[in-house]
Every structure is written in structure tokens, then in C-alpha cells.
N, C-alpha and C positions, 0 to 999 in steps of 0.2 A: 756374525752380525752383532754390534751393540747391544745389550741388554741396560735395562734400568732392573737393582735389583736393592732388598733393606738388609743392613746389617745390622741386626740392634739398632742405635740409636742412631744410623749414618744411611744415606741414601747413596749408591754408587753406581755412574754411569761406566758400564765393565765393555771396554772397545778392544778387538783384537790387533794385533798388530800393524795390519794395511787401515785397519783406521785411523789407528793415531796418528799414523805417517800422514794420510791425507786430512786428518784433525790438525795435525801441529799440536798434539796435546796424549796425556796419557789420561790413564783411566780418573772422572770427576769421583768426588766425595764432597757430601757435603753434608752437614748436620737433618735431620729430620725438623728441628723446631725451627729448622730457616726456610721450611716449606709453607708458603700461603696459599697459595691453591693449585689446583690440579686439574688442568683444563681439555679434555678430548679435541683433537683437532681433527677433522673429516679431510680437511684437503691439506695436508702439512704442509707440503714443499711451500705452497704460496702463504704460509703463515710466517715463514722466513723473509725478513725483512733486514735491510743496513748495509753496510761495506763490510766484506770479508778481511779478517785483521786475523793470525792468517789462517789459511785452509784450504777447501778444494772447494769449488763450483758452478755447475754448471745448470744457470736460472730454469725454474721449470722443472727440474730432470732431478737436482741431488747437491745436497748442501752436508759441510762437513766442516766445522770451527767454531772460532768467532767470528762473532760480526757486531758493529757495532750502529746504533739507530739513535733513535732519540728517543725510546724506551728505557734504553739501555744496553751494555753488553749480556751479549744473549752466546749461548754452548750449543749449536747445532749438528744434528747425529741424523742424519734423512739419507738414506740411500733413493735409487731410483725406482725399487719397488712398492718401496711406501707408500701408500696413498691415506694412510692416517697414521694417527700419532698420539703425542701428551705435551703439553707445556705445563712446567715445573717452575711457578714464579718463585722468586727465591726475597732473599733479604739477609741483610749484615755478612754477603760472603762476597767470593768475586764476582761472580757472575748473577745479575739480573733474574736469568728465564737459563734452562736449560727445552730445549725442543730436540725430539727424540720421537724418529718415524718406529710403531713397533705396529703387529697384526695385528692386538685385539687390545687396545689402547685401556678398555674398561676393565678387560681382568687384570693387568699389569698394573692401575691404579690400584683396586684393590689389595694385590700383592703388596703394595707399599706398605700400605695402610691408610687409603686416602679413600674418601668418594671423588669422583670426576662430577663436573662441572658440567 
């Protein structure tokens, strides 16, 4: 399962193999000072919003890529167990938001080094 996890100064979304295959993508990394906030999300799956560019999905249920909205390009990591999560807004990298279903969305902020929203 996906972890969001801090390395020093790098936040990294660490995906196992059948993830990335169904992501289209290997494990993110992205700077700590390109984090703006850190937002709990109670019902993830439906915080996932846009056209999947590319990835796996199946609405409702489990979202796995990109997707692009009018927010922006957003990194989504949601399996079907999820039922909550974290978005990770980002800035000056590729991706927008990273969204990532984990089980206790407020210790894993923590762990960053963030308060949740």
C-alpha cells in the first residue's frame, strides 16, 4: 500500500509495484517547501475530481494517477479501502495536489511535519 513518508528535506509518495503500474508513474518526490497545506479528507475517493491522464479508475470505488481538473494536475493514490485521506497542495513542482487514501490521515500529517487542516 502507498505510504507518504519525509526524507529530510523531500516528501515521498513510496508506491509498490502494482501501484505504479496502475498509477502510470513511479514513486513522487517532491521538495517539503513546495508544501502549502495539508488537508484531511474524510470521504477521499469523492475528493478526486478531472480526466484521468493516465491511470486506473474506477469512480466511487478507487482512483490511481493523474487527473487533470481545473484546479489543476493532481497525483492520486486512493485504493478502495480508503475511506479517508490527505491532500498535499503543492506549488512550483509538477503536480498541483497530491491525494493519497492512508488510515489515520492526522498521524501521517504529523509524521511529515505538518498540521492538518
Amino acid at each position: 500500500m502507498a505510504e507518504l513518508v519525509r526524507e529530510e528535506d523531500t516528501i515521498v509518495l513510496r508506491m509498490s509495484t502494482i501501484e505504479k503500474l496502475e498509477g502510470v508513474h513511479g514513486d513522487i518526490k517532491v521538495p517539503v517547501s513546495a508544501v502549502q497545506s495539508v488537508t484531511v479528507l474524510d470521504d477521499v475517493i469523492h475528493a478526486v475530481h478531472g480526466v484521468k491522464m493516465p491511470g486506473s479508475r474506477l469512480p466511487g470505488v478507487f482512483a490511481m494517477g493523474t487527473f487533470l481538473s481545473k484546479e489543476g494536475t493532481t497525483f492520486v493514490m486512493v485504493h478502495h479501502q480508503n475511506k479517508r485521506g490527505l491532500k498535499l497542495a503543492l506549488k512550483g513542482v509538477s503536480y498541483d495536489a497530491l491525494i493519497v487514501g492512508v488510515d489515520d490521515p492526522e498521524q501521517v500529517a504529523i509524521s511529515l511535519g505538518f498540521k492538518s487542516e
